[in-house]
KOLNU-800777 format. One record per residue (C-alpha): residue number from 1; chain; x, y, z. Coordinates in pm, 1 decimal. Each point is the difference from the previous one (the first is absolute). Layout:
BEGIN
> NUM,A,X,Y,Z
...
***
This chain:
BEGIN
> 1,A,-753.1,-676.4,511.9
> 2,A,83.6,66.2,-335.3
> 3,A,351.2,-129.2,-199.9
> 4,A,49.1,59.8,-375.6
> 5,A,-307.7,182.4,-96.5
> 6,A,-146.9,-79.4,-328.3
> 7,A,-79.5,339.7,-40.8
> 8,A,-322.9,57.9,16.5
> 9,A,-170.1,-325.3,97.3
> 10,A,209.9,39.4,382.5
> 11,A,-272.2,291.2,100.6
> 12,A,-274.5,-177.8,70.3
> 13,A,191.3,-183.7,294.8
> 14,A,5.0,312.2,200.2
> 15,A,-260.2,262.5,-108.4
> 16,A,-320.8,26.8,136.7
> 17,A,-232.4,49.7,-270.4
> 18,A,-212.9,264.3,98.2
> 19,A,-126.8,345.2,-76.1
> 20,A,197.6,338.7,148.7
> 21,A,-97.4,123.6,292.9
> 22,A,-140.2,331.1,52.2
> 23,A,187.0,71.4,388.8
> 24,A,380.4,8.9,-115.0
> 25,A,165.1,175.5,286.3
> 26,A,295.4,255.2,-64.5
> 27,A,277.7,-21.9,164.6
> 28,A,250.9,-315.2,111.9
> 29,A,-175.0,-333.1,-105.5
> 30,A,60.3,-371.4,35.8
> 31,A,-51.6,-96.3,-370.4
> 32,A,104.2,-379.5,-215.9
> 33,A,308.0,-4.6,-166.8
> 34,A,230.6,-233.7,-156.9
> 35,A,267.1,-68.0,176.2
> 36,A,230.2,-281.7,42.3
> 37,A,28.7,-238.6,285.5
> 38,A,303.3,51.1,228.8
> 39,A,272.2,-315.3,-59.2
> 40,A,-154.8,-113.4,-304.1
> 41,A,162.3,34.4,-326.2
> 42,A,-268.9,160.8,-240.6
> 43,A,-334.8,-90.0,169.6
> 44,A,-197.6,288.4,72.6
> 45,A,-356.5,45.8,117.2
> 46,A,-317.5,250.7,18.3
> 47,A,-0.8,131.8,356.2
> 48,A,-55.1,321.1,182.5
> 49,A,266.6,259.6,46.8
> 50,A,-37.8,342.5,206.8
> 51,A,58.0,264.0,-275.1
> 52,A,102.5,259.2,250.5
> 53,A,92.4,291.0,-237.1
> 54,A,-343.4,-67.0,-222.8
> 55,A,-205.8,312.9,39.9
> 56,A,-300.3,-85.2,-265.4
> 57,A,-49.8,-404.5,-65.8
> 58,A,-257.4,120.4,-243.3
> 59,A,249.8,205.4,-204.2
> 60,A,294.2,-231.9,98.5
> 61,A,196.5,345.8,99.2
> 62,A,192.1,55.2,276.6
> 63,A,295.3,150.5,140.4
> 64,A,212.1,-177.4,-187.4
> 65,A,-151.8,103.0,-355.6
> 66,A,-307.4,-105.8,-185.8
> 67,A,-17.9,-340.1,-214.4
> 68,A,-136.1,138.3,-339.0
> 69,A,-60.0,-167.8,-313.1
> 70,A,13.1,179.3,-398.3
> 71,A,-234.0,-23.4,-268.6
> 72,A,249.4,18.7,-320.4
> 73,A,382.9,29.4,-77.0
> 74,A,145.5,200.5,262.5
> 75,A,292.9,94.3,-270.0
> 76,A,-236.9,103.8,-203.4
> 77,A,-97.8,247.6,274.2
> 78,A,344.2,105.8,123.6
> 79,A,-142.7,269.2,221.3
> 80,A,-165.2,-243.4,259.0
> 81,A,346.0,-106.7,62.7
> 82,A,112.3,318.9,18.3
> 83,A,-268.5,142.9,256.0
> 84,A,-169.9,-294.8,114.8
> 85,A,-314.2,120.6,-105.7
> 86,A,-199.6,-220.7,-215.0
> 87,A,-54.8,-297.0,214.3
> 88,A,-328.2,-196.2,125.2
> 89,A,-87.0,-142.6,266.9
> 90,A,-61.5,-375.7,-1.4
> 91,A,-384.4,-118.1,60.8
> 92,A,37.8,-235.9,320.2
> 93,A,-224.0,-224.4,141.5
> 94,A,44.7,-86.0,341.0
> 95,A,-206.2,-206.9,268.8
> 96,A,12.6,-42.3,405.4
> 97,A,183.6,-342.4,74.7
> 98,A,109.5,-126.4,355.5
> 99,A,376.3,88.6,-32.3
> 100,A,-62.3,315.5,-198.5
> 101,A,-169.8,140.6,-345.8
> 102,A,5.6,-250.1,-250.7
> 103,A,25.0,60.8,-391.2
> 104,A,-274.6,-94.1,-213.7
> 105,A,189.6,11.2,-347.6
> 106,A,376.8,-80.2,-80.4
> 107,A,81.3,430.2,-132.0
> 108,A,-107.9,38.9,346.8
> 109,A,203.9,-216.9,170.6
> 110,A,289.8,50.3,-183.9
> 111,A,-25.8,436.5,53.2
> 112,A,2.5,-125.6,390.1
> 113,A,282.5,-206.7,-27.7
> 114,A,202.7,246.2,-211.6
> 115,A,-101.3,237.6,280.1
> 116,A,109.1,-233.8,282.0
> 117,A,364.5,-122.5,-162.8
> 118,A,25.0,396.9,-41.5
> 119,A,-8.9,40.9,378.7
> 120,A,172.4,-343.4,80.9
> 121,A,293.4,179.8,-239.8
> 122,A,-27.6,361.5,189.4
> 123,A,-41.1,-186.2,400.8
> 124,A,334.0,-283.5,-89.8
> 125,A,234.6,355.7,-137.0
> 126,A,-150.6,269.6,240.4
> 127,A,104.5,-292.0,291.6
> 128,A,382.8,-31.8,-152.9
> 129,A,40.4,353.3,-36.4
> 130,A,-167.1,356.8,84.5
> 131,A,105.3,145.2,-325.6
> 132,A,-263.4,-229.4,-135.2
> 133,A,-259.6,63.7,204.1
> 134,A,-192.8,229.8,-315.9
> 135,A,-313.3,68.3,226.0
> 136,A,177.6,168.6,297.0
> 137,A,242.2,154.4,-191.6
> 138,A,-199.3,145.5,-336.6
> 139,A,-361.1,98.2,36.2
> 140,A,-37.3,24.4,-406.1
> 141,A,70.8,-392.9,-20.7
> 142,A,-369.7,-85.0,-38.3
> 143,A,-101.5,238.9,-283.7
> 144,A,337.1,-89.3,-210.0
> 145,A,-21.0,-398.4,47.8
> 146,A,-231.5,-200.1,-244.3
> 147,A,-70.4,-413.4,26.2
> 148,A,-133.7,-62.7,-357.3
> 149,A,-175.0,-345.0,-7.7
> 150,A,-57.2,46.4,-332.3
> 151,A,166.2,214.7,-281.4
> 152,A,146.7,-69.3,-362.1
> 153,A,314.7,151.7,-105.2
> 154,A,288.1,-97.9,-232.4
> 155,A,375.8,38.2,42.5
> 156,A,46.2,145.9,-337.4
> 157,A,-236.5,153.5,-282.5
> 158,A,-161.4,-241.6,-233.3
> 159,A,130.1,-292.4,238.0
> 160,A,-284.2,-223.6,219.9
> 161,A,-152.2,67.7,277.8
> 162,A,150.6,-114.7,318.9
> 163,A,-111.7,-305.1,141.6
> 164,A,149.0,-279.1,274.2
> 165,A,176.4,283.1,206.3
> 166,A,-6.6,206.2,288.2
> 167,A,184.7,366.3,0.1
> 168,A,74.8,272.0,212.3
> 169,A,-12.8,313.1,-264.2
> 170,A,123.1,338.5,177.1
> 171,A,-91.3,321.5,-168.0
> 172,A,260.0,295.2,108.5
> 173,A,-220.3,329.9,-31.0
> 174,A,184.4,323.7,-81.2
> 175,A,25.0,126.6,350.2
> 176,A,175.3,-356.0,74.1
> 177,A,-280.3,-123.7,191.0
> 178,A,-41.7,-420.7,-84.2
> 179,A,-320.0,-128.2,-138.7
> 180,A,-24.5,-346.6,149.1
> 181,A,-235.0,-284.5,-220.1
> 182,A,30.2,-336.9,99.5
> 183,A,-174.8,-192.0,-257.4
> 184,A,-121.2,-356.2,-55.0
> 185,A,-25.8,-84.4,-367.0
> 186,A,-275.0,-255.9,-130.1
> 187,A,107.9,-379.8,14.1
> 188,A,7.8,-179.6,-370.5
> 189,A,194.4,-287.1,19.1
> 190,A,97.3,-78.3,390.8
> 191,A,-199.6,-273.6,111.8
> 192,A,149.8,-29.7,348.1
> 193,A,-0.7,300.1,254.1
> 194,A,-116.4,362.4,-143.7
> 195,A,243.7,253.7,30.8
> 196,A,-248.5,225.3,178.3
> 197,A,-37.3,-235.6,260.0
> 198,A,315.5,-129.1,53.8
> 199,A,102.2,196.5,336.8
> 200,A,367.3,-20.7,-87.7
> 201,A,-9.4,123.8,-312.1
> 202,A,-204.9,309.8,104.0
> 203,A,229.4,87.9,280.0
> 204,A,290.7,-53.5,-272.2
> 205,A,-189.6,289.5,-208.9
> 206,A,-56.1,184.3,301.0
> 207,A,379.8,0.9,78.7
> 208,A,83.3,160.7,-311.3
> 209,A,-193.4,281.1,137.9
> 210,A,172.2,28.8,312.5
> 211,A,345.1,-29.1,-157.4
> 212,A,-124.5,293.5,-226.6
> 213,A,-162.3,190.2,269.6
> 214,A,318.6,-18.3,227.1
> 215,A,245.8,41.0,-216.2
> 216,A,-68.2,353.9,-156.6
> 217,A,298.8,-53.2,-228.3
> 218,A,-129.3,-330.5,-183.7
> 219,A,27.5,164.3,-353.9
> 220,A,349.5,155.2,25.6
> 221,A,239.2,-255.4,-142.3
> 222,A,332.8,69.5,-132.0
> 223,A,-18.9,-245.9,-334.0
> 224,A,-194.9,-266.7,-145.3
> 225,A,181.7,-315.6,184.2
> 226,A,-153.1,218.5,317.8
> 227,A,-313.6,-26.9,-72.6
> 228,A,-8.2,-338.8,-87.3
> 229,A,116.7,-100.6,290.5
> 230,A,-173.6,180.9,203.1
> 231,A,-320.4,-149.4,-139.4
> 232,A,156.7,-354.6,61.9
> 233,A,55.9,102.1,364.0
> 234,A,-383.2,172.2,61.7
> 235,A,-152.1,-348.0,-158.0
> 236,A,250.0,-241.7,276.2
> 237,A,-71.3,261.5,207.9
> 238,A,-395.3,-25.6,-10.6
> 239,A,65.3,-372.8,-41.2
> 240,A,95.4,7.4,346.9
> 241,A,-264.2,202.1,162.3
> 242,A,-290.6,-222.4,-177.1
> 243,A,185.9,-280.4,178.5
> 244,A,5.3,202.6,361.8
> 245,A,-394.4,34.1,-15.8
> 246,A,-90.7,-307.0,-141.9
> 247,A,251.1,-244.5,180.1
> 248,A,9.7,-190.7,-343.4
> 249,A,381.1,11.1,-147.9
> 250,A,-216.7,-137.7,-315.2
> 251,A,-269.2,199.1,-21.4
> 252,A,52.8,144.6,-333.4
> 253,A,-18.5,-379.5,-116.3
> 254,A,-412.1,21.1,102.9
> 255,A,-47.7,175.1,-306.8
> 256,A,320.9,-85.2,-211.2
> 257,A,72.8,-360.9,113.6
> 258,A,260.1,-53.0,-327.2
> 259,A,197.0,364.8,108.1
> 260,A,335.9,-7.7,155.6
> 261,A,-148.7,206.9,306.8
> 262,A,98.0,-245.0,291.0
> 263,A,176.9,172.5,221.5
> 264,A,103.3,-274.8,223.6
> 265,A,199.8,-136.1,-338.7
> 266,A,360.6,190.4,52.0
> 267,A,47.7,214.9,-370.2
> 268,A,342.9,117.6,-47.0
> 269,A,42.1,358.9,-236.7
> 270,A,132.4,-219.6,-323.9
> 271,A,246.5,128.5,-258.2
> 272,A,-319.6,17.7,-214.0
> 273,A,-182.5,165.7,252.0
> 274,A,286.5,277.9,75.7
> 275,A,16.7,53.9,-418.7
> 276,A,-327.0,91.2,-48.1
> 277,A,-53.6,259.4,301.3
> 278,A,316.2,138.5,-157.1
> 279,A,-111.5,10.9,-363.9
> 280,A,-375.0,-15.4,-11.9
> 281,A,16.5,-291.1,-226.7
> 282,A,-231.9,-357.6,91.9
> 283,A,-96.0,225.3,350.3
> 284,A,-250.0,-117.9,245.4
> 285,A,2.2,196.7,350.7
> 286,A,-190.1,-242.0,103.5
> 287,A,286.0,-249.9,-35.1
> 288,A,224.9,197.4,199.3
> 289,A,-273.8,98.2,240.4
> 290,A,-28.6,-354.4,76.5
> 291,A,385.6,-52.9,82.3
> 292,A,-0.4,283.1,242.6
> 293,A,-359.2,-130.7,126.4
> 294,A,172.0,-338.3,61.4
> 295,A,331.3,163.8,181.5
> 296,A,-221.4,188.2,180.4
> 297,A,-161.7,-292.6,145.6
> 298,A,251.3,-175.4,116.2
> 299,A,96.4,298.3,169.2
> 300,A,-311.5,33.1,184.4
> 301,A,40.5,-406.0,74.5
> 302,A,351.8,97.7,187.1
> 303,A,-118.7,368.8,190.6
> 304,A,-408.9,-44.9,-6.1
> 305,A,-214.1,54.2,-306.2
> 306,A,-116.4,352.7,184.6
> 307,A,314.2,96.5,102.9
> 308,A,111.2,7.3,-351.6
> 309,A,-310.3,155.9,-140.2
> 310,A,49.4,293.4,251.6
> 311,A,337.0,18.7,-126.9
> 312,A,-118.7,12.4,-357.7
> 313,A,-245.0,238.3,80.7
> 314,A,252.8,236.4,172.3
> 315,A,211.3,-40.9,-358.1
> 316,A,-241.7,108.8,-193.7
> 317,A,-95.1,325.8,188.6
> 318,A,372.5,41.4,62.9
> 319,A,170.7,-22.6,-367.5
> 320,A,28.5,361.4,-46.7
> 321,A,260.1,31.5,292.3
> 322,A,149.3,-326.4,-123.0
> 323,A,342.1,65.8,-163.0
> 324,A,3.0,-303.2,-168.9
> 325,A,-254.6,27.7,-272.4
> 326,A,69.6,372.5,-1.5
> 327,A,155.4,179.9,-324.4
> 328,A,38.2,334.4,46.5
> 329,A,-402.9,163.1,10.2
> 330,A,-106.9,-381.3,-197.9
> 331,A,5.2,-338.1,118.6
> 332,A,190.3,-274.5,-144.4
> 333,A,-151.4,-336.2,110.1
> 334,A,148.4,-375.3,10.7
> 335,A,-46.2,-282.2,196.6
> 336,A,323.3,88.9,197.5
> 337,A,-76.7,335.7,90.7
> 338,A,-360.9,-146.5,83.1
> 339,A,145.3,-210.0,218.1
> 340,A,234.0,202.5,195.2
> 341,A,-269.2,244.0,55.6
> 342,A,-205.8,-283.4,163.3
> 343,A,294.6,-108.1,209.6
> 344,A,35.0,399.2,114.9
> 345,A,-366.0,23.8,99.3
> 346,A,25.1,-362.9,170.2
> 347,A,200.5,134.3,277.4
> 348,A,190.2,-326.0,162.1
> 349,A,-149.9,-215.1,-234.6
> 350,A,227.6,151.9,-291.7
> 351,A,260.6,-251.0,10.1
> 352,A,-211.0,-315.8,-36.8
> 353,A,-244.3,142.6,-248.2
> 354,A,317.5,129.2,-214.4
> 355,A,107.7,-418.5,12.7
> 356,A,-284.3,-116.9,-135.1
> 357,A,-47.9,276.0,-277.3
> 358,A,367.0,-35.9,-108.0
> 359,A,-90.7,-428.5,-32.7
> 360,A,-238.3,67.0,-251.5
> 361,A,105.8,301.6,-188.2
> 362,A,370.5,-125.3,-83.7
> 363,A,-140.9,-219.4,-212.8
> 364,A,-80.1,208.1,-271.9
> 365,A,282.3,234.4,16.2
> 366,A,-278.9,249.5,209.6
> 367,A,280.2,45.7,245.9
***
């Protein structure tokens, strides 16, 4: 059992330290993962997971993408963003245990638990709702979906690289077709859970790309109070999912234990809050991701946490036949239209989930 990982001196708890193996099967594989313990707020352990969607443990590729790592500055090379060419494969080392292959270094472990939070991510939306369910529905998923366990990148020329995050980065190809990398930057100052193995936070990332991949109009926003809001809603929005696969209301706390990420702590959209997803100015989506995260709990408290999540999901595949984020061939987004679009795809529910929106949205002048 592992709780609070000094990164990097955790490993040897649960690694068997041992040379590869030579007789790697193909194919479905039980393989040890971190993954947290069901009940318990942010204790995980090392334990072995059926990776049914793996295809190649030896390549850590799979029907669900390939988890790849970069030698360089990826914005320095634009065009492996742009085609996906470019990667490399990671150099695992993997050993026969009793409940499945066991890692023998930590890059190793953590490309097999990027891989299995990737399919955690794709099983908890493909079960709320088919429009989700990429590997039925799109047989090109695999080749345009990239894990990167390791990669440098900046947000901005000249600026440094990123570090202490986690990001789903889409890449929209001319023909329209989305690029999918879900990437797991290097840890430099979190002592407590990595972000690339903290499940919730990888499902969070991987939510992004299902909003994206659902909703083909993501990019089409009417002005720039739109898009800010709409950024607000995707991160409470992914907030929420992270919770449904994890159990954990707090799991974003593993990682960030002084963050305002709690989403059993009721948030209400403040004057402030409202201002600056109007104007741009002192803006944080994350801030207002976490007040609709929080509403959106409570909601799943009063109707089920996956009755809620299948109502979310349904939203977000839904919003282009939604009139009220619609403006004209563009979207205009808010927190009001969000939520009357969530009480039109909840069916009977619409009444109570339209209550306990309106509670915490008045507040700031949001309604």
């Amino acid at each position: 059992m592992v709780s609070g990982y000094k990164y990097g001196t955790y490993l040897l708890a649960g690694l068997a330290l041992a040379g590869c193996s030579n007789a790697i099967p193909s194919g479905p594989v039980a393989v040890r993962v971190v993954q947290p313990i069901t009940g318990q707020r942010c204790l995980n352990r090392i334990a072995g997971a059926q990776l049914e969607t793996l295809q190649d443990l030896s390549s850590l590729s799979g029907r669900l993408g390939k988890v790849v790592m970069f030698n360089g500055d990826i914005d320095a090379n634009p065009q492996t963003l742009e085609t996906g060419a470019g990667f490399f494969s990671i150099d695992t080392q993997f050993v026969k245990g009793s409940d499945g292959y066991v890692a023998s270094d930590f890059r190793s472990l953590l490309g097999a638990s990027l891989y299995y939070a990737t399919e955690v991510g794709y099983k908890l939306h493909a079960r709320l709702n088919p429009a989700a369910d990429f590997l039925n529905n799109d047989p090109t998923f695999a080749a345009r979906s990239f894990i990167i366990a390791d990669a440098h990148r900046t947000d901005a020329p000249g600026e440094p690289h990123v570090t202490d995050n986690a990001e789903y980065y889409p890449s929209r190809k001319a023909d329209g077709t989305i690029l999918n990398y879900l990437i797991s930057y290097p840890n430099d100052e979190i002592s407590e859970m990595p972000l690339g193995l903290n499940l919730g936070i990888m499902v969070h990332e991987y939510s992004h790309l299902v909003f994206q991949n659902v909703f083909p109009d993501y990019d089409k926003v009417a002005d720039g109070a739109s898009e800010l809001a709409l950024a607000a809603i995707d991160e409470g929005l992914a907030d929420y999912f992270g919770y449904l696969a994890t159990g954990d209301p707090t799991f974003f706390l593993c990682t960030f234990p002084g963050e305002d990420r709690d989403l059993t702590r009721p948030k209400y959209l403040t004057s402030a809050i409202y201002q600056s997803m109007q104007t741009g100015q002192n803006y944080d989506s994350h801030e207002g991701g976490a007040v609709l995260a929080a509403i959106n709990y409570e909601i799943g408290q009063a109707i089920g946490p996956e009755e809620n999540g299948k109502a979310l999901s349904l939203m977000m595949s839904t919003l282009s036949s939604c009139s009220h984020v619609k403006s004209g061939s563009l979207y205009s987004f808010s927190f009001e239209g969000i939520m009357r679009c969530h009480a039109q795809a909840a069916g009977s529910r619409a009444a109570q989930i339209q209550q306990i929106y309106t509670k915490y949205l008045q507040a700031g002048g949001g309604l």
